[in-house]
C-alpha positions in Angstrom: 11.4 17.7 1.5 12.2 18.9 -2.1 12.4 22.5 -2.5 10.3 21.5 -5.8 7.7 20.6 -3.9 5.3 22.9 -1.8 4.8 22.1 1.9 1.2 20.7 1.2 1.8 18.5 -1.8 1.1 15.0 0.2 3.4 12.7 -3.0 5.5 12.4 0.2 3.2 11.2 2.3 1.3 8.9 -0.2 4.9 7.4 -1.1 6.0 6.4 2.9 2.2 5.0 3.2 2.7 2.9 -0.1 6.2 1.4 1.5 4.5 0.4 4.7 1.5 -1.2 2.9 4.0 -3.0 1.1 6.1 -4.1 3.7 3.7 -5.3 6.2 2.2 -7.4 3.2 5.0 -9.0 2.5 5.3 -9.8 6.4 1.7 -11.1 5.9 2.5 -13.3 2.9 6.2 -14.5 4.5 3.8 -15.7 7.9 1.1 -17.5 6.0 3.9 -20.5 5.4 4.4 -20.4 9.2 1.3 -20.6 10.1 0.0 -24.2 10.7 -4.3 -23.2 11.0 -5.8 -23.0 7.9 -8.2 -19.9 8.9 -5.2 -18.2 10.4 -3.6 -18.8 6.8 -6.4 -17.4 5.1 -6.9 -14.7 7.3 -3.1 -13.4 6.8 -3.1 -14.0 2.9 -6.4 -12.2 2.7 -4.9 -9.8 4.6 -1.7 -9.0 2.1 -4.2 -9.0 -1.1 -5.8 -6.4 0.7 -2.9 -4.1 1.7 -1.6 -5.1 -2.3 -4.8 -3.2 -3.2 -4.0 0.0 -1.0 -0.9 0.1 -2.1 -2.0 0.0 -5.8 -4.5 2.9 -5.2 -1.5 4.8 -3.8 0.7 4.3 -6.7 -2.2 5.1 -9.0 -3.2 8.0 -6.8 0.8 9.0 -7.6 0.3 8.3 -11.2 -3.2 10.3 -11.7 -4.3 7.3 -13.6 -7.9 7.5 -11.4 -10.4 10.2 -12.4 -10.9 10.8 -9.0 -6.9 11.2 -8.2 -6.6 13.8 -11.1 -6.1 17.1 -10.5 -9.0 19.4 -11.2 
C-alpha cells in the first residue's frame, strides 16, 4: 500500500473488486459461445451485464461521480 494512502482508505480494495468483476464477466461473456442451451446462454450473458454494472458502480464509486460515493 501507498504510503499516500492511510490504512483505511478502501481505493485499494474497491480497485482489486472492480478487476475480478471484470474478469469473471468476461469469463461469462467468452462461455456464452460455448454454451449450446439457450437458457444456459441467457443466464451467463445476463450474468456478465450484471457484474459490467458492479464494476461500473465501483469505478464511479473511485471517481466520486455518485452523490452517494462523495465524500461528505
Amino acid at each position: 500500500m501507498s504510503s499516500t494512502q492511510p490504512a483505511s482508505d478502501p481505493r485499494q480494495q474497491v480497485a482489486q473488486l472492480r478487476d475480478m468483476l471484470t474478469e469473471t464477466a468476461r469469463h461469462a461473456r467468452d462461455d456464452v459461445g460455448k454454451l449450446g442451451e439457450p437458457r444456459a446462454q441467457a443466464l451467463f450473458e445476463t450474468t456478465a451485464e450484471a457484474l459490467e454494472g458492479l464494476a461500473k458502480a465501483c469505478r464511479d464509486y473511485d471517481a466520486g461521480k455518485e452523490p452517494a460515493w462523495q465524500r461528505h
